[in-house]
PDB file of N, CA, C and O in Angstrom, chain B, residues numbered from 101:
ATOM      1  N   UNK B 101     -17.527  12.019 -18.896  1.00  0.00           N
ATOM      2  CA  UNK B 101     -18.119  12.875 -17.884  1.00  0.00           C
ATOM      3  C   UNK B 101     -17.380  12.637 -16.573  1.00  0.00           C
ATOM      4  O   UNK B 101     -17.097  11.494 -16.212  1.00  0.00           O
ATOM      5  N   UNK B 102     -17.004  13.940 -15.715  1.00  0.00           N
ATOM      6  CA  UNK B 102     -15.836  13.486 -14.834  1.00  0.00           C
ATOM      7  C   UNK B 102     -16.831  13.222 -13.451  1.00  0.00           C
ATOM      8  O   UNK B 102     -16.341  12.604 -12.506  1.00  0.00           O
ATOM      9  N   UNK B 103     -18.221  13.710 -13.377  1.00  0.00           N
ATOM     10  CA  UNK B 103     -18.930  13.156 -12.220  1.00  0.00           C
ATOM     11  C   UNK B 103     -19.534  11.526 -12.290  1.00  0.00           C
ATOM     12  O   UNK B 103     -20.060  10.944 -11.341  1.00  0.00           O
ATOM     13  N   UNK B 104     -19.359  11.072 -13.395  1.00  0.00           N
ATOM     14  CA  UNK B 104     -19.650   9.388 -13.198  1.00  0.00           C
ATOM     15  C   UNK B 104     -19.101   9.003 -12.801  1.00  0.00           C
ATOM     16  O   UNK B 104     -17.891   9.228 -12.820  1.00  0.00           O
ATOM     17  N   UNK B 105     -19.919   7.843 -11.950  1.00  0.00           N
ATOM     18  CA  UNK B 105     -19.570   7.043 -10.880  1.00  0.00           C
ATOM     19  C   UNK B 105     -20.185   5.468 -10.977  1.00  0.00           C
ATOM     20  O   UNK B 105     -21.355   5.134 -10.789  1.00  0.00           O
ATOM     21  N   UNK B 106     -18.986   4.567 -11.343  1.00  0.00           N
ATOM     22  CA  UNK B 106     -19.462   3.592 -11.520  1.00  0.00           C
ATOM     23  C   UNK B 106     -19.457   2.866 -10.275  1.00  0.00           C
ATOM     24  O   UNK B 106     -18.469   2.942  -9.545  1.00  0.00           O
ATOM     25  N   UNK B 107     -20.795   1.933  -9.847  1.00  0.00           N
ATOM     26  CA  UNK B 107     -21.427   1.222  -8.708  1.00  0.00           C
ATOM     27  C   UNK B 107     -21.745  -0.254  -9.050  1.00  0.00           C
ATOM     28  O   UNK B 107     -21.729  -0.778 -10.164  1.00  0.00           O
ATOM     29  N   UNK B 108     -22.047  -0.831  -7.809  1.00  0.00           N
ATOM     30  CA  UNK B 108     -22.573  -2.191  -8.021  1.00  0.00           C
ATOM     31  C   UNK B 108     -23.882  -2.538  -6.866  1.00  0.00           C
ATOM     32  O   UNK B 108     -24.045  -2.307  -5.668  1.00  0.00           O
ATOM     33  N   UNK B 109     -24.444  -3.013  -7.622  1.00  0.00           N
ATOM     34  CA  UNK B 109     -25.927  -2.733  -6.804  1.00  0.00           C
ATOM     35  C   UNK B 109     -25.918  -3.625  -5.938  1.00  0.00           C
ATOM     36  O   UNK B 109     -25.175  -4.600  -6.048  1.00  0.00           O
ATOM     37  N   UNK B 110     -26.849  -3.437  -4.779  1.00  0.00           N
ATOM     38  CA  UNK B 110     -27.202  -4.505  -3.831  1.00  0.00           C
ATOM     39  C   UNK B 110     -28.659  -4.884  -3.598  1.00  0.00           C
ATOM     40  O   UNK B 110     -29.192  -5.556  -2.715  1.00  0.00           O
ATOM     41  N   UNK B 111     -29.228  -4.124  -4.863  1.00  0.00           N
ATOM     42  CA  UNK B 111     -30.893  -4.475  -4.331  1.00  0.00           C
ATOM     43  C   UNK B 111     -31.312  -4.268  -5.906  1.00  0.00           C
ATOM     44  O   UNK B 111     -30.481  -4.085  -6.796  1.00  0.00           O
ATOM     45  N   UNK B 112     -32.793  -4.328  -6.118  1.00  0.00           N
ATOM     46  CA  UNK B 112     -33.107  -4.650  -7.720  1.00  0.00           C
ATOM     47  C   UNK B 112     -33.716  -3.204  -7.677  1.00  0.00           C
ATOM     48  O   UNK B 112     -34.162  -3.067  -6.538  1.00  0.00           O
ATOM     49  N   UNK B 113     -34.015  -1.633  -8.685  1.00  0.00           N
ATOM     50  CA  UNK B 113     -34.948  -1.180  -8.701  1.00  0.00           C
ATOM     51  C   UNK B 113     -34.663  -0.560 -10.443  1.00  0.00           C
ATOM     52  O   UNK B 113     -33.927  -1.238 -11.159  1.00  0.00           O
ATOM     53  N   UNK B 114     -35.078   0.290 -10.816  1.00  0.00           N
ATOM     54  CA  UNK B 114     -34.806   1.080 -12.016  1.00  0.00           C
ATOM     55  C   UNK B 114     -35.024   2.604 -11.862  1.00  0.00           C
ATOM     56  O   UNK B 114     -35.640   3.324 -11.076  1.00  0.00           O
ATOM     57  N   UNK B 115     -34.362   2.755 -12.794  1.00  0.00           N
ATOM     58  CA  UNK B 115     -34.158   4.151 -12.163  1.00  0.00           C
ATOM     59  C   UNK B 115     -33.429   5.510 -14.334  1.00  0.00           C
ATOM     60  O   UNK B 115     -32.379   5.497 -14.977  1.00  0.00           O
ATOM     61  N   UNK B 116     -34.111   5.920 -14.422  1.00  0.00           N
ATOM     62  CA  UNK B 116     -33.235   6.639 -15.788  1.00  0.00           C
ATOM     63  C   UNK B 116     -32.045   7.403 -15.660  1.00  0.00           C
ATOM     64  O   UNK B 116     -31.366   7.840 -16.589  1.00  0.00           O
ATOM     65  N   UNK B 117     -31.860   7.520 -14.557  1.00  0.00           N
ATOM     66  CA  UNK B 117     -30.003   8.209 -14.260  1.00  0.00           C
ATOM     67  C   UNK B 117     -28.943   6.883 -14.740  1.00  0.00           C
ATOM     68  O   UNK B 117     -27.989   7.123 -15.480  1.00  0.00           O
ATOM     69  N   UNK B 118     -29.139   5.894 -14.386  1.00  0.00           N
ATOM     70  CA  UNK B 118     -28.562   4.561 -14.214  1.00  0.00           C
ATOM     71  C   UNK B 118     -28.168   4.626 -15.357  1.00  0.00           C
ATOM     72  O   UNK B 118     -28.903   5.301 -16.079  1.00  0.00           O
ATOM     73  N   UNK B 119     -26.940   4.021 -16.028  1.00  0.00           N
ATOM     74  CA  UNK B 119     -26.413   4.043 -16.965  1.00  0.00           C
ATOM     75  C   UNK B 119     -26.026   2.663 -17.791  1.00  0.00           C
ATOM     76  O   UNK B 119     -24.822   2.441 -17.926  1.00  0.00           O
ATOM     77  N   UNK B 120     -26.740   1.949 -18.217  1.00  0.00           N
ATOM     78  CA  UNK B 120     -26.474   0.703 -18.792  1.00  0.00           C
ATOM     79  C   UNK B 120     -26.933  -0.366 -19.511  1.00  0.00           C
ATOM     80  O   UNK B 120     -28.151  -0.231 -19.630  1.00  0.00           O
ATOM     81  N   UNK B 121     -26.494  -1.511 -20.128  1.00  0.00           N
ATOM     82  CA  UNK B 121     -27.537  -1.960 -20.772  1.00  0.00           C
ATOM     83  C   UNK B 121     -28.312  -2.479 -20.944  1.00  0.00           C
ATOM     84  O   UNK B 121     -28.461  -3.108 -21.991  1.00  0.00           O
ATOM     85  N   UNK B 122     -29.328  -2.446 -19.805  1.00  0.00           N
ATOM     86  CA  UNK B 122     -30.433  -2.143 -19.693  1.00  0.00           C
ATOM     87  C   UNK B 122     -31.291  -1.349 -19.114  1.00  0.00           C
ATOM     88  O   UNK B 122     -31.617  -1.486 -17.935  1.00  0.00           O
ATOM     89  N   UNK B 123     -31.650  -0.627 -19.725  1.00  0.00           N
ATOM     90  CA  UNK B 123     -32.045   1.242 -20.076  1.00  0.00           C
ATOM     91  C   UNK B 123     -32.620   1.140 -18.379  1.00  0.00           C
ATOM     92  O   UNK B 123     -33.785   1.168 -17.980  1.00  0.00           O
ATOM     93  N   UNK B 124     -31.295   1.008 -17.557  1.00  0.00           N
ATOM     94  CA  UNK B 124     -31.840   1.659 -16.045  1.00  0.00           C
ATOM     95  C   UNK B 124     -32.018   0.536 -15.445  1.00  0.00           C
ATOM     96  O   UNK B 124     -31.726   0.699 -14.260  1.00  0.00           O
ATOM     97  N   UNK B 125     -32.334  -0.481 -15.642  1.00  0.00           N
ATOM     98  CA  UNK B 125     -32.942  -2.072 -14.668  1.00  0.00           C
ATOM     99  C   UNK B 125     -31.682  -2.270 -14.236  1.00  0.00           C
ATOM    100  O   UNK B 125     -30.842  -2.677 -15.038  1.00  0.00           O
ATOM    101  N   UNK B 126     -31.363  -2.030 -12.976  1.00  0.00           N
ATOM    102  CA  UNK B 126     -30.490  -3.072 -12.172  1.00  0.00           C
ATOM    103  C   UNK B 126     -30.878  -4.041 -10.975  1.00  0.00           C
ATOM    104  O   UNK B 126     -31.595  -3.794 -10.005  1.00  0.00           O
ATOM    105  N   UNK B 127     -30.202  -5.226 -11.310  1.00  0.00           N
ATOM    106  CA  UNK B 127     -29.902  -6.419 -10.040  1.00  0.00           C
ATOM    107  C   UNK B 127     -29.189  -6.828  -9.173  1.00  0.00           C
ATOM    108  O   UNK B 127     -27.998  -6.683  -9.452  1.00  0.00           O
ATOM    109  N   UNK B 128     -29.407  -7.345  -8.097  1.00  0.00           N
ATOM    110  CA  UNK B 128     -28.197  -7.378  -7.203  1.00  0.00           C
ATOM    111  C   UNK B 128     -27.405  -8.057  -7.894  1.00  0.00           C
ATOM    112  O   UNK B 128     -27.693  -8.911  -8.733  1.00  0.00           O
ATOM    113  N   UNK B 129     -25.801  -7.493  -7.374  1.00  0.00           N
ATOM    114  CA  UNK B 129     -24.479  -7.741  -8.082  1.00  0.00           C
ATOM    115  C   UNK B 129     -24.562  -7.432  -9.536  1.00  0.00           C
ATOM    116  O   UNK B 129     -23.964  -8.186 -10.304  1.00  0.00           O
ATOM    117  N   UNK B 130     -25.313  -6.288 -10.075  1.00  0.00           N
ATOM    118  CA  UNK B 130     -24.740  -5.335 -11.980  1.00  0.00           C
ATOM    119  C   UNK B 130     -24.026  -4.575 -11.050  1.00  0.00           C
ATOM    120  O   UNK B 130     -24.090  -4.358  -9.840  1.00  0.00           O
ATOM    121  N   UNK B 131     -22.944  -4.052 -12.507  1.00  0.00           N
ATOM    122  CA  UNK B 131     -22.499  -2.798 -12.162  1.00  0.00           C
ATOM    123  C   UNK B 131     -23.261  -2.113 -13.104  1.00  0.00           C
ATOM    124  O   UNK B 131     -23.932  -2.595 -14.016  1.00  0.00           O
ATOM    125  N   UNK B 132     -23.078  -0.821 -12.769  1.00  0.00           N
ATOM    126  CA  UNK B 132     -23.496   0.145 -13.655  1.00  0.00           C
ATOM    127  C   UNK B 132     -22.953   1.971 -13.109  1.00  0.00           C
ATOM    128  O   UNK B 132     -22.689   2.287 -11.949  1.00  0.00           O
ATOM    129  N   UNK B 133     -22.921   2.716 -14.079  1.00  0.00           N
ATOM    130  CA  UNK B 133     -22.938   4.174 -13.581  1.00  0.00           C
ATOM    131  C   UNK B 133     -24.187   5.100 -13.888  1.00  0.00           C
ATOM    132  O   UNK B 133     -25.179   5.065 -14.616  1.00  0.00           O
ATOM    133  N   UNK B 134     -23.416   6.245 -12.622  1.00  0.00           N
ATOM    134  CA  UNK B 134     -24.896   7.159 -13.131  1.00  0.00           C
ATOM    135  C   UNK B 134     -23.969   8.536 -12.371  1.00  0.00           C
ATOM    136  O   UNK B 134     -22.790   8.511 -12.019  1.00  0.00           O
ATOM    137  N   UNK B 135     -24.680   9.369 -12.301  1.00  0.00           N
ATOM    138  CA  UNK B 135     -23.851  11.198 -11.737  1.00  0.00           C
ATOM    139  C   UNK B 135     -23.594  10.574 -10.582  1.00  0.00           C
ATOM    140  O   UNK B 135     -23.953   9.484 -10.137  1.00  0.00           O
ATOM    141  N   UNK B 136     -22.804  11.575 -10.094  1.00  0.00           N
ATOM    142  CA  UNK B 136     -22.325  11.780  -8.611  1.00  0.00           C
ATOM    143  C   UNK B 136     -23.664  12.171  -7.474  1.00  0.00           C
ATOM    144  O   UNK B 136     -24.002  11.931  -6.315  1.00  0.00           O
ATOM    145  N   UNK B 137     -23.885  12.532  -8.046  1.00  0.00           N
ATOM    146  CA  UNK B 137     -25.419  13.033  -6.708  1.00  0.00           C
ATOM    147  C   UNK B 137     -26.173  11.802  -6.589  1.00  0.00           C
ATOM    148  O   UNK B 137     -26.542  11.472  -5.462  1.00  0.00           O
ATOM    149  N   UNK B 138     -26.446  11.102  -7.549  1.00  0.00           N
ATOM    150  CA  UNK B 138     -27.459  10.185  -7.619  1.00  0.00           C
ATOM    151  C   UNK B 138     -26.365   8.924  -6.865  1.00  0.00           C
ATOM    152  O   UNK B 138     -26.870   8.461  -5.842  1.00  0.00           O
ATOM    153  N   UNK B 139     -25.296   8.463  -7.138  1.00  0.00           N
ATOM    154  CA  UNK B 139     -24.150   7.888  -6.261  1.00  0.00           C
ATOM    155  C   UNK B 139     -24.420   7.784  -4.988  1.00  0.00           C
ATOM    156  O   UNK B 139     -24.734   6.736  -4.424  1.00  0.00           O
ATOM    157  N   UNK B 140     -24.273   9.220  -4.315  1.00  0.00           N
ATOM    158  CA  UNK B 140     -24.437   9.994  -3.038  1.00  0.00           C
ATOM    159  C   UNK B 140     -25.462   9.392  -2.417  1.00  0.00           C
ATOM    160  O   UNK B 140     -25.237   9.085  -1.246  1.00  0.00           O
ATOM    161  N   UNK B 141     -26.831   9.054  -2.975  1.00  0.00           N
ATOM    162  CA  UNK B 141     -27.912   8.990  -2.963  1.00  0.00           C
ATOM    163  C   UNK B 141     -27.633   7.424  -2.273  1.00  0.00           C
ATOM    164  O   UNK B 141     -27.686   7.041  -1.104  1.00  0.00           O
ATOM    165  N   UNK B 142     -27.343   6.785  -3.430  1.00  0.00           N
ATOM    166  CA  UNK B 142     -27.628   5.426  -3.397  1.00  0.00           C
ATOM    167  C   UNK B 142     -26.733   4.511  -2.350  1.00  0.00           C
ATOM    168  O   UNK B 142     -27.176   3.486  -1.833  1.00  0.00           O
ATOM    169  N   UNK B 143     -25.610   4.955  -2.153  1.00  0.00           N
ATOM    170  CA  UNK B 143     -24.605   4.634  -1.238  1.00  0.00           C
ATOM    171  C   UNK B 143     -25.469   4.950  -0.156  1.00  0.00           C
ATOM    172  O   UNK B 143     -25.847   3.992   0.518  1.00  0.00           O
ATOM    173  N   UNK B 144     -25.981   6.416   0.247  1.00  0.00           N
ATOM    174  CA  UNK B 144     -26.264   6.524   1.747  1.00  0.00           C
ATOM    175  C   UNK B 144     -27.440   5.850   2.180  1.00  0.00           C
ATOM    176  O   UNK B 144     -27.806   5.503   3.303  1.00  0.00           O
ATOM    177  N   UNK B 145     -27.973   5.734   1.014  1.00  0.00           N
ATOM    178  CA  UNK B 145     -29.095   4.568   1.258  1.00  0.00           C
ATOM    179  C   UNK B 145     -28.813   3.484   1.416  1.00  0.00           C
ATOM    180  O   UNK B 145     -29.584   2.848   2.136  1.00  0.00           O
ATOM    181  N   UNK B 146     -27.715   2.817   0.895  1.00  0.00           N
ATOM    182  CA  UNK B 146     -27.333   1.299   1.136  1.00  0.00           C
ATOM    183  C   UNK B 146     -27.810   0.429  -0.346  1.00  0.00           C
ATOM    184  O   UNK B 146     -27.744  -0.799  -0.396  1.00  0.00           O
ATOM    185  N   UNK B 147     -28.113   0.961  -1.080  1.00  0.00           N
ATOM    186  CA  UNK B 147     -28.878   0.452  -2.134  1.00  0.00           C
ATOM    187  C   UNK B 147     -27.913  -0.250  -3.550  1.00  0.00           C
ATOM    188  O   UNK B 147     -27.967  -1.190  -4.342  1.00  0.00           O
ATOM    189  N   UNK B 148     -26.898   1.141  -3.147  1.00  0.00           N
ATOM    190  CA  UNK B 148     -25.161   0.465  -4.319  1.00  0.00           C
ATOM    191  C   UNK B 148     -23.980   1.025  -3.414  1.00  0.00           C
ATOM    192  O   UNK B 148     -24.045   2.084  -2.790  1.00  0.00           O
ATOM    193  N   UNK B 149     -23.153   0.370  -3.429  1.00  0.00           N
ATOM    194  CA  UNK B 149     -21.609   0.178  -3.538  1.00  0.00           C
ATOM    195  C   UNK B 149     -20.584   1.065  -4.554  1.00  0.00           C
ATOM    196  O   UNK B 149     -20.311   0.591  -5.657  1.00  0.00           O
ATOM    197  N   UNK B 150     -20.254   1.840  -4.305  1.00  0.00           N
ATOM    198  CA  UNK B 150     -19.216   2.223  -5.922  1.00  0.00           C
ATOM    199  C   UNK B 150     -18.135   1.886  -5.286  1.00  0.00           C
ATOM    200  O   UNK B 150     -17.899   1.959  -4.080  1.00  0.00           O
ATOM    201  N   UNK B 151     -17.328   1.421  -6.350  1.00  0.00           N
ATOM    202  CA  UNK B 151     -16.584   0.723  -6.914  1.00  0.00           C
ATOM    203  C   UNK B 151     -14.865   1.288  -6.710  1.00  0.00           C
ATOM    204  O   UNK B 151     -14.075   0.348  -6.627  1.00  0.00           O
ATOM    205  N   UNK B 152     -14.306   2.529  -6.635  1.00  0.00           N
ATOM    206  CA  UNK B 152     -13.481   3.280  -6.326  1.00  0.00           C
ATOM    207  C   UNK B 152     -13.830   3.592  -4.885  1.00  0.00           C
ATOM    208  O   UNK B 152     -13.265   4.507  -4.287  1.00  0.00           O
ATOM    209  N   UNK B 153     -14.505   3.040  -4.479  1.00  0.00           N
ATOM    210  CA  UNK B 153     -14.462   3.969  -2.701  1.00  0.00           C
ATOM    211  C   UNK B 153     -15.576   4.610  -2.692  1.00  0.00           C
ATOM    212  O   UNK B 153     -16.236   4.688  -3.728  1.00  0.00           O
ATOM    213  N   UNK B 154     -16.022   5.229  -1.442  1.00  0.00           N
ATOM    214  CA  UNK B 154     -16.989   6.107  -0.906  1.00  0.00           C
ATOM    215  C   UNK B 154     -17.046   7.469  -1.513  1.00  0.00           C
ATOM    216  O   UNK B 154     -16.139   8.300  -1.568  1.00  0.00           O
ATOM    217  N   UNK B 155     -18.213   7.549  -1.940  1.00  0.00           N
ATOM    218  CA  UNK B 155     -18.222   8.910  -2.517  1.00  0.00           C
ATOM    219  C   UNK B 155     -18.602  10.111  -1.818  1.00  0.00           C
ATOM    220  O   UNK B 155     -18.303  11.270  -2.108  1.00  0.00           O
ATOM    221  N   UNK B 156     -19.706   9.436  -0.299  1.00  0.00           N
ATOM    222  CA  UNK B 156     -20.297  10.591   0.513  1.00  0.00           C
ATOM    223  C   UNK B 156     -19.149  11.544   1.036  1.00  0.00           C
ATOM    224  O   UNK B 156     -18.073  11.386   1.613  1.00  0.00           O
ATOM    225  N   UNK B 157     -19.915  12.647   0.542  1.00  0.00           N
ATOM    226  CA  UNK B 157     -18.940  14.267   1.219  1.00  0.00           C
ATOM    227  C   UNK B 157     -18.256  14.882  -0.046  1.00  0.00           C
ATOM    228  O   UNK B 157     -17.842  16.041  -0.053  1.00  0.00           O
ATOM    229  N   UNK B 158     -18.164  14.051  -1.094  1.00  0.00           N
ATOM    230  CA  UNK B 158     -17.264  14.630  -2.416  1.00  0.00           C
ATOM    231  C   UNK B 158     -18.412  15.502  -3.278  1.00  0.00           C
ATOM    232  O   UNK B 158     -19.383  14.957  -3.803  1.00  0.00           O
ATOM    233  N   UNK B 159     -18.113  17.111  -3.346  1.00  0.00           N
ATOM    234  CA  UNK B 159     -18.919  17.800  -4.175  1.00  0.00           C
ATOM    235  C   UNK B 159     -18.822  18.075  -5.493  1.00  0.00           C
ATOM    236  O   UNK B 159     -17.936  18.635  -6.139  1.00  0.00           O
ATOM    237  N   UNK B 160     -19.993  17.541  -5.840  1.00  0.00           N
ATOM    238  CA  UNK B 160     -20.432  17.727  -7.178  1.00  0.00           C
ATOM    239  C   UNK B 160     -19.480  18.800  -8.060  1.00  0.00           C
ATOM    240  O   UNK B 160     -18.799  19.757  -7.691  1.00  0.00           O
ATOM    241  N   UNK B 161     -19.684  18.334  -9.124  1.00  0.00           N
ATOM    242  CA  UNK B 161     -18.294  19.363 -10.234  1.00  0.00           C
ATOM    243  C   UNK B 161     -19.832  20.674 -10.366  1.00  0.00           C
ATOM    244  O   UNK B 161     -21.037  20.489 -10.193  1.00  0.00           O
ATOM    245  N   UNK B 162     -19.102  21.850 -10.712  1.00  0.00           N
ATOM    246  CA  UNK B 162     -20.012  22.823 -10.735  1.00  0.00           C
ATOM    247  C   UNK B 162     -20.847  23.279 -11.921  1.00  0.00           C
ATOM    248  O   UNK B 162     -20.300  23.563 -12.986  1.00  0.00           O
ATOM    249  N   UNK B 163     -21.793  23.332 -11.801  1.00  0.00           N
ATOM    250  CA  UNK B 163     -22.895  23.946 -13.492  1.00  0.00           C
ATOM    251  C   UNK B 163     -22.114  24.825 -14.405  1.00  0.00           C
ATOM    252  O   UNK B 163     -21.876  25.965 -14.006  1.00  0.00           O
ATOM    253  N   UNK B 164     -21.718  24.485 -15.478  1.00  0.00           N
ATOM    254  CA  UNK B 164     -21.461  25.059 -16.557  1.00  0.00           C
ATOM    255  C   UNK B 164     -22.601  26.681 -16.670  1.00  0.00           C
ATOM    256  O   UNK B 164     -23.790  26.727 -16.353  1.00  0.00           O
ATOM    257  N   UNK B 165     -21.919  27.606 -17.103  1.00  0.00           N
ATOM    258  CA  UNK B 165     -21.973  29.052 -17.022  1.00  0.00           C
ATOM    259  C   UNK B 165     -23.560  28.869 -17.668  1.00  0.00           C
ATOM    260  O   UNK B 165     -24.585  29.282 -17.125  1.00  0.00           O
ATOM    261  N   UNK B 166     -23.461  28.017 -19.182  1.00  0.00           N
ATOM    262  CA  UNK B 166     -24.920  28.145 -19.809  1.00  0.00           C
ATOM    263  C   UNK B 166     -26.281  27.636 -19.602  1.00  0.00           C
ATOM    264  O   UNK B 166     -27.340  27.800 -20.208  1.00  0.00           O
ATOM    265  N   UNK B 167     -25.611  26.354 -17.603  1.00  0.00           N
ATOM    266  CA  UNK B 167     -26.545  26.329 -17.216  1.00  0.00           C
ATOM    267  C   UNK B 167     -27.867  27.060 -15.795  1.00  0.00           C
ATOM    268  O   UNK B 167     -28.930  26.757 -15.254  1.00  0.00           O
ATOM    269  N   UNK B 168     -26.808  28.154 -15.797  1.00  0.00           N
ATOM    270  CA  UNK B 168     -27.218  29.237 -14.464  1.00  0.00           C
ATOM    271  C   UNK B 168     -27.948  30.447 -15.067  1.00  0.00           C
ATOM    272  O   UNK B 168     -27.330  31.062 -15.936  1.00  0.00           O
ATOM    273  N   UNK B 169     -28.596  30.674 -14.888  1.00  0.00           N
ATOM    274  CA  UNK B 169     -29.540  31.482 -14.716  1.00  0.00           C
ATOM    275  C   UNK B 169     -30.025  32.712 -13.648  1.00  0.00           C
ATOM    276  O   UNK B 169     -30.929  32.588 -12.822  1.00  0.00           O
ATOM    277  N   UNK B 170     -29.298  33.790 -13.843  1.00  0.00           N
ATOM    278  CA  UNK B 170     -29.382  34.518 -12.655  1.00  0.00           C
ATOM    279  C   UNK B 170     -30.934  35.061 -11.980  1.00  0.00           C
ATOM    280  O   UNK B 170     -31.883  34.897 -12.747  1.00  0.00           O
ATOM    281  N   UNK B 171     -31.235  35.645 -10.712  1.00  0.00           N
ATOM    282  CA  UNK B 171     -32.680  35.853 -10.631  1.00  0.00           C
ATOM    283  C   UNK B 171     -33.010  37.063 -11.482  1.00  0.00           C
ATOM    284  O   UNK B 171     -34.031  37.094 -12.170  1.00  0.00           O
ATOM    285  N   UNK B 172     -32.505  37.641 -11.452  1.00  0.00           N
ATOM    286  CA  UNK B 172     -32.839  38.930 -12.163  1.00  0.00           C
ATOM    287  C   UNK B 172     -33.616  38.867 -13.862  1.00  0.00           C
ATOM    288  O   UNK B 172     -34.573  39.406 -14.418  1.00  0.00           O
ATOM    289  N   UNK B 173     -32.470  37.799 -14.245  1.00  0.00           N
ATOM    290  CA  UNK B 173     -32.791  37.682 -15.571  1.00  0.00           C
ATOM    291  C   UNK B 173     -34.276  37.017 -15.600  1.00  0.00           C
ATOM    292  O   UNK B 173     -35.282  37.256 -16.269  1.00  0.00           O
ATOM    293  N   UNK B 174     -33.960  36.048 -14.549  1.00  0.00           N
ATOM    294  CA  UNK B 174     -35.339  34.723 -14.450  1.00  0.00           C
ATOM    295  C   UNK B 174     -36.858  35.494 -14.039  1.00  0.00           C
ATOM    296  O   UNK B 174     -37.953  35.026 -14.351  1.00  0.00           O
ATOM    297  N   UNK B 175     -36.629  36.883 -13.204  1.00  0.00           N
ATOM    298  CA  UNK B 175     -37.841  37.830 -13.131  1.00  0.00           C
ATOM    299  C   UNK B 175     -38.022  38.545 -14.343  1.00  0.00           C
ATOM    300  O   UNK B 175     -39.183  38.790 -14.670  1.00  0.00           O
ATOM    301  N   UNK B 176     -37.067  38.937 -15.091  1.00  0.00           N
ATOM    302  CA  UNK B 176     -37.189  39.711 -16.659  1.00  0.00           C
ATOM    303  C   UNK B 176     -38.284  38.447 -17.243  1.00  0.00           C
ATOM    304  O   UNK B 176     -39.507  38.586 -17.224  1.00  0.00           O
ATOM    305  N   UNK B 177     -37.759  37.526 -17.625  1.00  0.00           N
ATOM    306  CA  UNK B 177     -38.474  36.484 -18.428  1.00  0.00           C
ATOM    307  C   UNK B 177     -40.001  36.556 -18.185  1.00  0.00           C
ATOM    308  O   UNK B 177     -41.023  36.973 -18.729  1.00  0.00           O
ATOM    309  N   UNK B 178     -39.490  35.764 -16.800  1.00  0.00           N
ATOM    310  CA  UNK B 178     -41.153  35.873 -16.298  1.00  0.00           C
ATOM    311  C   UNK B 178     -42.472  37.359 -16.667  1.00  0.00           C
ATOM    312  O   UNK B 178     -43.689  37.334 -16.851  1.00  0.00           O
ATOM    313  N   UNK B 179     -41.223  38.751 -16.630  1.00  0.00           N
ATOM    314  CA  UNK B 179     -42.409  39.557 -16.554  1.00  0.00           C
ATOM    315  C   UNK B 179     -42.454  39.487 -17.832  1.00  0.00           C
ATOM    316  O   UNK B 179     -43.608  39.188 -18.140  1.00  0.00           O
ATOM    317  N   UNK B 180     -41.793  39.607 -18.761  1.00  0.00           N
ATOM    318  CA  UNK B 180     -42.052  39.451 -20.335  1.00  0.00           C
ATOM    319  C   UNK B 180     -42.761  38.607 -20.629  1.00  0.00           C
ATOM    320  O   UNK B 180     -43.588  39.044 -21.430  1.00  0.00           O
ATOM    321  N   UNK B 181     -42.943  37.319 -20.359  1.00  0.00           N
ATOM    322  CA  UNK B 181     -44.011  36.239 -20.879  1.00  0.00           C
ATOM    323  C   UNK B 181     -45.216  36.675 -20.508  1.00  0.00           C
ATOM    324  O   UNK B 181     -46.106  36.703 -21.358  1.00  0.00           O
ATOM    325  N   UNK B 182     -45.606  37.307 -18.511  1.00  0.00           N
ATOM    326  CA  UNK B 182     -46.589  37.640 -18.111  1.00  0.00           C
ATOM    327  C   UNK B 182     -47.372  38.588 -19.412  1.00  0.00           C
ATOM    328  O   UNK B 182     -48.450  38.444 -19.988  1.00  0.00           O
ATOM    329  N   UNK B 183     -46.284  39.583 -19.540  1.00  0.00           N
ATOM    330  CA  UNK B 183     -46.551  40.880 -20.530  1.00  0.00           C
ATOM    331  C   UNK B 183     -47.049  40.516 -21.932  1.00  0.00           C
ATOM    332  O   UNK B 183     -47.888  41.103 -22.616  1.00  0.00           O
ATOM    333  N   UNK B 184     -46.375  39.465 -22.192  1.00  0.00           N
ATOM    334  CA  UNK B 184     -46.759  38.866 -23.789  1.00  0.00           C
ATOM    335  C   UNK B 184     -48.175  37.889 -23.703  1.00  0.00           C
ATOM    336  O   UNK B 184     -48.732  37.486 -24.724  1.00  0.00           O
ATOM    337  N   UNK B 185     -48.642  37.588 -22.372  1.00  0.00           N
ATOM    338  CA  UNK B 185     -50.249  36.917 -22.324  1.00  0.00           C
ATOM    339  C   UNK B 185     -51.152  37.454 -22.880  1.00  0.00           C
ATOM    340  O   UNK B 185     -50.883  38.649 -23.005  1.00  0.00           O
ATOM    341  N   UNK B 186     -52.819  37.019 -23.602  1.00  0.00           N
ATOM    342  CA  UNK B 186     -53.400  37.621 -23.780  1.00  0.00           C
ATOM    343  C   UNK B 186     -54.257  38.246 -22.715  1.00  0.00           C
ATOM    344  O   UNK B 186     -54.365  37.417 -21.811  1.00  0.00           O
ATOM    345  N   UNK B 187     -54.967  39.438 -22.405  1.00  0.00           N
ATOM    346  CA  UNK B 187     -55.692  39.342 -21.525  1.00  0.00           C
ATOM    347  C   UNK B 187     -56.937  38.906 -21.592  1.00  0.00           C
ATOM    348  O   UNK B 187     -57.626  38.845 -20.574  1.00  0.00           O
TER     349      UNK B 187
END
């Protein structure tokens, strides 16, 4: 995955983005990875370190086509489910 970002923590919390082995528990001084946003997150908080350099300001890689959803379609749905309720 080209948005992972491997970090090294400076404080203890858990978290399920976190990537490692142990399903999310990190301690000061693990490394571990997790996405780029969640990175973003944790750096500007002070909470982890990554490991290649600063990540704040670097944008996110973009949603794959099958995960966008246009509004139009997303009001079709909606009125179709509305339409398919019982009354």
């Amino acid at each position: 995955m080209s948005d992972c970002v491997a970090m090294t923590v400076n404080t203890e919390f858990h978290n399920p983005r976190i990537r490692n082995a142990k399903n999310g528990l990190v301690e000061a001084g693990d490394t571990f990875e997790t996405d780029l946003a969640h990175a973003q997150d944790l750096e500007r908080l002070g909470h982890a370190v990554p490991l290649a350099g600063p990540v704040l300001g670097i944008a996110p890689a973009p949603l794959e086509p099958h995960h966008q959803v246009s509004e139009s379609a997303l009001r079709a749905d909606r009125a179709r489910r509305r339409a398919a309720e019982p009354a």
